[in-house]
N, C-alpha and C positions, 0 to 999 in steps of 0.2 A: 165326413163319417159321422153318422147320428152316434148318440148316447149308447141306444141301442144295440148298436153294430160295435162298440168298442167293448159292450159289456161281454157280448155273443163272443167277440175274441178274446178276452182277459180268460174267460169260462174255458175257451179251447186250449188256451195254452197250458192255466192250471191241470185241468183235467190228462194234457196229455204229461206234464211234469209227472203227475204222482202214476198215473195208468198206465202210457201207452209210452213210456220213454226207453226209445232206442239208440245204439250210434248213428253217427249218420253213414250214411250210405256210400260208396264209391263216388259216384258223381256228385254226391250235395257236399261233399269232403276236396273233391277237388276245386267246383264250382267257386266255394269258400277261398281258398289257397288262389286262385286265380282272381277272386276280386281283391282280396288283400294285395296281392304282386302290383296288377294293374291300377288301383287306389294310391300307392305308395311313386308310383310315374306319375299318376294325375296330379297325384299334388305335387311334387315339380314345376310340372306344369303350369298350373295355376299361379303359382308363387314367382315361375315369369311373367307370365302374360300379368299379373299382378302389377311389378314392375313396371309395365312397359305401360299403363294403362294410365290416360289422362286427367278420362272423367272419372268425379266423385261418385256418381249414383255405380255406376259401372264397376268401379274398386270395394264401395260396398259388398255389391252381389258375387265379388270373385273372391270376396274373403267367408262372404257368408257358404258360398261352395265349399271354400276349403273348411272349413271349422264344423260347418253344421252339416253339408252333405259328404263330403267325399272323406274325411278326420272319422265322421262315426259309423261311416259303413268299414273302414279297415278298422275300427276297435272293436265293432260288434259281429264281424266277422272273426278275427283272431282268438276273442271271446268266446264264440262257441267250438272255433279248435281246439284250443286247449280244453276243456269242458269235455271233452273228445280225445286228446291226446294223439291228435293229431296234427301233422308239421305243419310250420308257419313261414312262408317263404323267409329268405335270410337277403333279399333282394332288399337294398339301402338306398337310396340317394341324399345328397347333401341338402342339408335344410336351410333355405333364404329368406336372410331380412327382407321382410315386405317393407317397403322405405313409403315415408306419409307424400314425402312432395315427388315430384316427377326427378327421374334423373335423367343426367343427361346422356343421351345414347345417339348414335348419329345416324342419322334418319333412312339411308340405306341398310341400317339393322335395326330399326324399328318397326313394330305393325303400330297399324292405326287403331282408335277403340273400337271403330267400326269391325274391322280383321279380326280383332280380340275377342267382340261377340260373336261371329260368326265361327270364330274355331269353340267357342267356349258351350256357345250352343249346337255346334257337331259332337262334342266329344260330349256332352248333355244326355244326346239323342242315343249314342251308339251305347252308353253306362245302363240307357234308363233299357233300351233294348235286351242287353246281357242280364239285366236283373228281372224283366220281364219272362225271360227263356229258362232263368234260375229259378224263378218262383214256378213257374209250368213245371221243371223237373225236380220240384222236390219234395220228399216224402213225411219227410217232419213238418208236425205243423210249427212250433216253434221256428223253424227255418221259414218256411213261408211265409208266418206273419211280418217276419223281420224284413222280409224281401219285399212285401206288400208294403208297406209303413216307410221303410225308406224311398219306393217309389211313387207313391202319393207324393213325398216331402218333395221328392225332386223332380216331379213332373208342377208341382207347386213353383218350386223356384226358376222352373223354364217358363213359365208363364208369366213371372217379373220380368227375368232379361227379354222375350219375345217385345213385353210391352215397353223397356226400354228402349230397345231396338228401332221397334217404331214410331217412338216419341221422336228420337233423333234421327231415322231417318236412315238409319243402317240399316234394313233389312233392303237385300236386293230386288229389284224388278223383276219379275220371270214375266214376259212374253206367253198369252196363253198359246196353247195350239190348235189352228183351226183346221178345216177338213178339205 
């Protein structure tokens, strides 16, 4: 994003704060409430496969998910519900020690880090999707920019794991198909 382009949105969003500020809308209300839900699973998630995860570059990028993409789409989503006065899922899970050395887990319940990328970059693809479908249906631009900005950030960080992926040698074969 040029200078430019971030001044053009700094301008949009002020100008909609003081001018054009409305609540949000049935869908950009729910939309919100439904990432918040499914962000607060993700990191779960993540804080397994965290766990279960051997390599260092790899542990890096599932912490960097958790803290800097999927930690501040549930605060800057709950953020603008409240801001809104409108409800926040009450939807909890238990919060787990990322542990630094490997533990020992027995390998019939273990994924591989190859598995790890591969599910971490599914659930990558279907987050950036859903906010892709969010930012299409939403009417505030304040909502948008936020939807646009964290999808930049995390179409950024699939482009790390992609490239670790390949370094190491996890990403699968597809066979093309011919005619």
């Amino acid at each position: 994003m040029s200078i430019l382009d971030k001044i053009n949105a700094e301008t949009r969003v002020l100008f909609n704060n003081f001018f054009d500020k409305e609540s949000l809308n049935y869908l950009e209300a729910a939309t919100l409430y439904g990432v918040v839900a499914q962000g607060r699973y993700n990191v779960a998630m993540l804080e397994l496969l965290y766990n279960h995860a051997q390599d260092e570059e790899l542990k890096m990028l599932l912490k960097e998910a958790l803290n800097t993409q999927t930690r501040a789409v549930i605060d800057q989503s709950e953020e603008m519900l409240q801001e809104t006065g409108s409800e926040i899922p009450n939807l909890t899970f238990r919060r787990r020690t990322l542990h630094k050395s490997p533990i020992d887990i027995d390998p019939d319940a273990h994924l591989t880090d190859g598995e790890i990328a591969i599910t971490v970059g599914t659930m990558a693809k279907a987050s950036q999707m859903a906010m892709l479908t969010a930012l299409h249906q939403s009417y505030q631009v304040e909502v948008a920019m936020m939807y646009k900005e964290l999808l930049d950030r995390g179409l950024d960080w699939d482009y790390k794991l992609l490239q670790l992926m390949l370094k190491r040698g996890w990403l699968p074969r597809l066979h093309k198909v011919t005619h």
